[in-house]
C-alpha positions as CSV (number, residue, x, y, z in Angstrom):
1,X,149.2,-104.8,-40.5
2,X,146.7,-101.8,-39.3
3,X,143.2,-102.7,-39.2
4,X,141.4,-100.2,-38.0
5,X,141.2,-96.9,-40.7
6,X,141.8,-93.4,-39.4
7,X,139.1,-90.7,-41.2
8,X,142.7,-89.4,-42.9
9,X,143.3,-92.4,-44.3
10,X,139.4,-92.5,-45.6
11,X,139.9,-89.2,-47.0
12,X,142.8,-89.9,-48.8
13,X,141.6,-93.0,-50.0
14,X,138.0,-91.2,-51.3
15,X,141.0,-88.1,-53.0
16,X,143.0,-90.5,-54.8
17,X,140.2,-93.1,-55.5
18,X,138.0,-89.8,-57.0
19,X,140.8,-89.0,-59.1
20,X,140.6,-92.7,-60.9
21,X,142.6,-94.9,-58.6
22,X,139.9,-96.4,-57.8
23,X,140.7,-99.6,-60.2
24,X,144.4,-99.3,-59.3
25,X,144.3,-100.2,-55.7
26,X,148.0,-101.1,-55.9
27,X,149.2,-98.0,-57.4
28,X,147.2,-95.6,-53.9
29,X,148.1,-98.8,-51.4
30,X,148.1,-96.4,-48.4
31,X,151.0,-96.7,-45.8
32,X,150.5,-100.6,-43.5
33,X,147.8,-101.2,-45.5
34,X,147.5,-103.8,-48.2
35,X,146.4,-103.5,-51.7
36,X,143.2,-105.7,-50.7
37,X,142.5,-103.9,-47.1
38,X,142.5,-100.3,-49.7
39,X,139.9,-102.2,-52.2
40,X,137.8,-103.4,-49.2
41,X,137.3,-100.4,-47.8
42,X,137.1,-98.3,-51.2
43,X,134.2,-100.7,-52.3
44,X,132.7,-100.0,-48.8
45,X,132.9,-96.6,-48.8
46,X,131.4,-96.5,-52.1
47,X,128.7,-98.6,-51.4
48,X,127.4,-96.2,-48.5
49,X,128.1,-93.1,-50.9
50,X,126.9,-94.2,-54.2
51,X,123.6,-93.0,-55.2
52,X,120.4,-95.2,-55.6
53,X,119.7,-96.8,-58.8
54,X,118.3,-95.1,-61.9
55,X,115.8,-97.0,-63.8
56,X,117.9,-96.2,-66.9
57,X,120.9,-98.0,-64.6
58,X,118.5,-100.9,-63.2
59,X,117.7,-101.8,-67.4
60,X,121.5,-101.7,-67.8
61,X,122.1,-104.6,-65.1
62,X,119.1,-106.2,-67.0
63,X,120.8,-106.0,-70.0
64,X,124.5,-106.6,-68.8
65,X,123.4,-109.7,-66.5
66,X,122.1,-110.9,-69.9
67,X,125.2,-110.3,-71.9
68,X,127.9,-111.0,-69.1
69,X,126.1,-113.4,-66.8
70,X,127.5,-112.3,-62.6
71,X,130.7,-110.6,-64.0
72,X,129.5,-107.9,-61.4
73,X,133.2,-105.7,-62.0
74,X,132.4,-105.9,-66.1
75,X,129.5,-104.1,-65.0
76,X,130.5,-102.2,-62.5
77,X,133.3,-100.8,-65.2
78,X,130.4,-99.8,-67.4
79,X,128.1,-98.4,-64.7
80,X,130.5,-96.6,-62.3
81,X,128.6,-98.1,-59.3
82,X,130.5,-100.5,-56.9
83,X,130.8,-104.7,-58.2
84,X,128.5,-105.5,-54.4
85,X,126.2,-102.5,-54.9
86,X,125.1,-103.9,-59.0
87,X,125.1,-107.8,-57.0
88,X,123.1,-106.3,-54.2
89,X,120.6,-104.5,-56.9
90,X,120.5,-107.4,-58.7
91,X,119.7,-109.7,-56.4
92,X,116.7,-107.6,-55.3
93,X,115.4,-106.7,-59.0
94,X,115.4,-110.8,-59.0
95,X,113.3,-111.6,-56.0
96,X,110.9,-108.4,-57.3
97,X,110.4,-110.4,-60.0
98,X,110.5,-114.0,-58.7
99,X,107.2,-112.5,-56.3
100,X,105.8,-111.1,-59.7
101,X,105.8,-114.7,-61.1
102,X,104.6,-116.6,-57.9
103,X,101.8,-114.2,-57.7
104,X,101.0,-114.7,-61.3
105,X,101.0,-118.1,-61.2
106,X,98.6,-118.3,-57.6
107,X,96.1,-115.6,-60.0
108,X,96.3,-118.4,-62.9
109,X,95.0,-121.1,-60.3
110,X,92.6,-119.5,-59.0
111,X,91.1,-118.3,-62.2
């Protein structure tokens, strides 16, 4: 199997995964590639072209982690974002507020 990915094969890959593919990796599995190598490198392609975060989007994981718990592809179905890109966000929207709470906690100690 070919590792390495020509940038034809990352255009196509953006074309057909624009068009909705992007779920279907085994329906766009490009020539001595395998289904898995075409998600990998989708979900990394989308991860350096996404967009940041809207707040809007950053309440949604709130309230998605609540509902769903880490079902990071539930959510990235509803948020059109990549599954590691919501985990990533996630993970720093928790250590934000993990600090918040420390901090709080050293301020009610030393009050």
């Amino acid at each position: 199997m070919s590792i390495l990915w020509s940038p034809k094969e990352d255009q196509t890959l953006v074309r057909l995964g624009n068009r909705g593919y992007g779920r279907r990796m085994r329906a766009i599995c490009l020539k001595h590639k395998t289904a898995k190598q075409c998600a990998d490198r989708w979900n990394n392609i989308q991860r350096y072209v996404n967009r940041p975060f809207t707040p809007f989007e950053r309440n949604m994981i709130r309230h998605l982690y609540r509902k769903y718990g880490p079902r990071w592809r539930r959510m990235a179905a509803e948020l059109h974002h990549s599954p590691q890109t919501i985990m990533e966000c996630w993970q720093v929207m928790d250590e934000e507020a993990a600090r918040i709470r420390r901090r709080m906690a050293v301020q009610r100690l030393l009050s």
